[in-house]
C-alpha positions as CSV (number, residue, x, y, z in Angstrom):
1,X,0.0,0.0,0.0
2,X,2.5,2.7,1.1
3,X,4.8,1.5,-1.9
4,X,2.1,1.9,-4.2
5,X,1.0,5.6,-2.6
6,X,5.0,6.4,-2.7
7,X,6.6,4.7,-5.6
8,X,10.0,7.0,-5.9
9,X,10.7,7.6,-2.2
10,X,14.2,5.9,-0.7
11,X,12.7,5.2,2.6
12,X,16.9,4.8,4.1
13,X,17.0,8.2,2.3
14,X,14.0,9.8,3.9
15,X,15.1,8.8,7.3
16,X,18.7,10.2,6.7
17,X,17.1,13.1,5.6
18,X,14.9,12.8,9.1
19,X,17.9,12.7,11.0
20,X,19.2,15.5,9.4
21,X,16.2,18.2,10.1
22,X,16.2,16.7,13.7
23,X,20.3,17.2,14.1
24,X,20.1,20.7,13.0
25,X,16.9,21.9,14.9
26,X,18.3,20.1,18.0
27,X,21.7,22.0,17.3
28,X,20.2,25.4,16.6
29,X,17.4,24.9,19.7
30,X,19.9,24.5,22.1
31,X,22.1,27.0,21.2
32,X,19.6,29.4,20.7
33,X,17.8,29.1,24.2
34,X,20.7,29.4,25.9
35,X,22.2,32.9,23.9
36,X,18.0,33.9,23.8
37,X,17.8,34.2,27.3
38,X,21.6,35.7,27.7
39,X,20.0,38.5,25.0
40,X,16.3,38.4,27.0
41,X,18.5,38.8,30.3
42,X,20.5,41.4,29.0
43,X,17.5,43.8,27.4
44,X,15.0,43.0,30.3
45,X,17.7,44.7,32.9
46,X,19.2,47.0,31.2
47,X,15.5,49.0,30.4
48,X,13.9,51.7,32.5
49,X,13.8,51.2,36.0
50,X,15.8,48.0,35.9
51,X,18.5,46.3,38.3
52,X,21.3,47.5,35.1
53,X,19.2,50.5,33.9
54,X,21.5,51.6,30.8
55,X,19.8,53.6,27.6
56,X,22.8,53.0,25.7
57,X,23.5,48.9,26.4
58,X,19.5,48.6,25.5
59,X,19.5,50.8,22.9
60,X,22.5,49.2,21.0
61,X,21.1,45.2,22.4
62,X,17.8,46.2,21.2
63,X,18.9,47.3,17.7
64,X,21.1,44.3,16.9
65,X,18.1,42.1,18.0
66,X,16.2,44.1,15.7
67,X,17.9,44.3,12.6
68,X,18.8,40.3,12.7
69,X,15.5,39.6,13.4
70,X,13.7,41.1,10.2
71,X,16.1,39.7,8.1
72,X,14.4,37.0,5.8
73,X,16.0,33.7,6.8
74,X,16.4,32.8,3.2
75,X,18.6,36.3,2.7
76,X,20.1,35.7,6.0
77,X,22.2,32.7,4.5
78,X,23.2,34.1,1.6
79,X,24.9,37.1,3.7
80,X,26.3,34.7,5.9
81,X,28.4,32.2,3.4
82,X,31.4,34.4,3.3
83,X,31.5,33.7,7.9
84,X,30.2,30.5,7.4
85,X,32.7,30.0,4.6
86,X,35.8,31.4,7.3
87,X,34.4,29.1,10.7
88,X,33.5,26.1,9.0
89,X,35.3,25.6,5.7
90,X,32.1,24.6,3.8
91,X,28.7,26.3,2.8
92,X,27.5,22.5,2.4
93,X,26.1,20.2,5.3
94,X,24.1,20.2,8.2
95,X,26.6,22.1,10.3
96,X,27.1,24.7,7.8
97,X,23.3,25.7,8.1
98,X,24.1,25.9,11.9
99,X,25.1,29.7,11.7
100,X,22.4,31.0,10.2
101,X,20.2,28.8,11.8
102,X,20.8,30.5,15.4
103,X,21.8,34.5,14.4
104,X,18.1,33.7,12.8
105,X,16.3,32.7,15.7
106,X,18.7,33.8,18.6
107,X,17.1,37.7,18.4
108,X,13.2,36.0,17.9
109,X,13.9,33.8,21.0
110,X,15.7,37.2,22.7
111,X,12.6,39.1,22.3
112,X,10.4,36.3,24.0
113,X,12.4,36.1,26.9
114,X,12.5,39.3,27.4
115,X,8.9,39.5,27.4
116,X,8.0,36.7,29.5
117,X,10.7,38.4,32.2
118,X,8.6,41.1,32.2
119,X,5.6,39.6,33.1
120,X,7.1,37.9,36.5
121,X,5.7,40.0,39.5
122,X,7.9,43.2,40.4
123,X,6.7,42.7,44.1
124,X,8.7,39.1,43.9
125,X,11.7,41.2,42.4
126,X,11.7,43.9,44.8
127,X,11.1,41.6,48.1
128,X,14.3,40.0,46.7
129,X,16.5,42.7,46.5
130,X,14.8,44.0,50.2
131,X,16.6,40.4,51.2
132,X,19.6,41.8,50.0
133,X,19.7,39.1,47.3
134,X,22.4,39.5,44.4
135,X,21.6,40.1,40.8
136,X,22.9,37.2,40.3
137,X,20.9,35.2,42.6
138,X,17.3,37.4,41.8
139,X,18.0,36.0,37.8
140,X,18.6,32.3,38.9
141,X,16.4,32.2,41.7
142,X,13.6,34.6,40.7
143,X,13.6,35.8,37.0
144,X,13.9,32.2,35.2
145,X,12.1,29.8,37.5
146,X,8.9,32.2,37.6
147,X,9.3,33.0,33.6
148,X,10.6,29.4,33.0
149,X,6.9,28.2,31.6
150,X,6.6,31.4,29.1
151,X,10.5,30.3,28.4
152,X,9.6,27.4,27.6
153,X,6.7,27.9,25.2
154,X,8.2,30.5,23.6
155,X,11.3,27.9,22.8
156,X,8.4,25.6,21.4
157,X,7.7,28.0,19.0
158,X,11.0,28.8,17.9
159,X,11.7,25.6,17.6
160,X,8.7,25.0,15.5
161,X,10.2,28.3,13.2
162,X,13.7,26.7,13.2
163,X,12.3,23.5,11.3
164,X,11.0,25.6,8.8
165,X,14.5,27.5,8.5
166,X,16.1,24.1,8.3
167,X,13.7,23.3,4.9
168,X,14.8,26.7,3.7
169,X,18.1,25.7,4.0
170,X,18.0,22.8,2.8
171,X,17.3,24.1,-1.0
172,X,20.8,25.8,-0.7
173,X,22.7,22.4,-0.2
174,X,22.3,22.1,4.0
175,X,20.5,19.1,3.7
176,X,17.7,17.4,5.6
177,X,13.8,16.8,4.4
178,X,14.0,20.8,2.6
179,X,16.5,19.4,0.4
180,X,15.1,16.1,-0.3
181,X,11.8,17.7,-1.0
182,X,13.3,20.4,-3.8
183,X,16.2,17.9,-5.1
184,X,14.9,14.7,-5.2
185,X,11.2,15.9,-5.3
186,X,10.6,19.0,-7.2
187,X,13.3,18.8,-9.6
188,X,12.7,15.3,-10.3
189,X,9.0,15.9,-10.9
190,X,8.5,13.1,-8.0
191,X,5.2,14.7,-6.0
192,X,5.4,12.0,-3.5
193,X,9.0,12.5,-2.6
194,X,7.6,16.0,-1.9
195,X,4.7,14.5,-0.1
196,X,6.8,12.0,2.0
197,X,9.2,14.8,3.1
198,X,6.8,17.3,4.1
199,X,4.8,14.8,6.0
200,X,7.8,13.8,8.3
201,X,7.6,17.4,8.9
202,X,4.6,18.0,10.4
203,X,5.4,14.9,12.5
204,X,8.8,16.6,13.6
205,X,6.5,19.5,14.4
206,X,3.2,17.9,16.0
207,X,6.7,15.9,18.1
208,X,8.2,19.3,19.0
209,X,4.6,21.2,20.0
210,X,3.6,18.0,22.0
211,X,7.2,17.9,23.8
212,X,6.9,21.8,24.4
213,X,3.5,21.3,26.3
214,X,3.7,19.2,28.2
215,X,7.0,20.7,30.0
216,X,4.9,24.2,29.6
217,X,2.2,22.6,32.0
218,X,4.4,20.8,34.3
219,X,6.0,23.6,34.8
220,X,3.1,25.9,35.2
221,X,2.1,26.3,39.0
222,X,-0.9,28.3,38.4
């Protein structure tokens, strides 16, 4: 049955491709969470009436965030071959997508974090410092665990973007489903390569959304 739906697809090839998607998105998630909230951290106390109150460092944090965050993804690799090119001595591969992959969603994630900081009760905040508590110790023991579900969920969603990114780059040689679905699919004229390939997509997807929940609620003490 599923050879007769799918008659060109290289099931060995589609799962390579699988692993692929999931290497980079895992790659660029991680990554990205970790310099996202770094970013989120930085913007969130360096604004108006903040523990490191500084118009200049949020001005210039904020701007960079900006600026690499409207950049189309798709544009954003092509400018970034010739640094690509220099750290990794290839523009081809999985890891050569990796760049791209997190100045692209790095800023998104920033910008999330630094929202769901924001939303954590300034009473907590303030009966911290009144403790004499450290900046330090008010960002690991009060900012993230109280923003940690809106963290989460917002990394759910960025992860969700970053497979999408990883299909785009795929067309330019990064591999993964995106370049199994143009090479092998749409070039060929085979739809159900296509099909196939964008199918284990949206499971990748549905996988990530489902994983993303359920730590969202466990973590959710409301």
């Amino acid at each position: 049955m599923i050879e007769t739906l799918f008659p060109n697809v290289d099931w060995a090839k589609l799962w390579e491709a699988t692993l692929e998607t999931l290497y980079m998105t895992g790659m660029s998630v991680a990554i990205t969470f970790v310099l996202g909230i770094i970013l989120g951290i930085i913007l969130f106390l360096t604004s108006k009436e903040n523990l490191w109150e500084s118009k200049l460092t949020y001005t210039v944090t904020s701007s960079v965030v900006n600026v690499f965050r409207s950049i189309p993804f798709i544009i954003l690799i092509v400018l970034l071959i010739p640094f690509t090119k220099f750290l990794l001595d290839t523009i081809r591969g999985a890891n050569a997508a990796l760049p791209a992959l997190i100045i692209g969603a790095a800023p998104f994630y920033a910008r999330m974090v630094e929202i769901a900081l924001r939303e954590v009760n300034k009473g907590v905040i303030e009966a911290a410092k009144a403790m004499g508590a450290k900046t330090s110790t008010i960002i690991l023991k009060v900012l993230l665990p109280e923003s940690m579900p809106a963290l989460i969920s917002g990394i759910t969603v960025t992860a969700i973007a970053l497979v999408g990114y990883t299909a785009m780059a795929g067309v330019i040689g990064a591999g993964g489903l995106g370049n199994l679905a143009y090479l092998d699919g749409f070039q060929r004229s085979r739809e159900d390569v296509t099909l196939a390939a964008t199918i284990m997509i949206l499971v990748v997807v549905f996988l990530i959304q489902f994983i993303g929940d359920f730590f969202t609620k466990k973590l959710d003490k409301r």
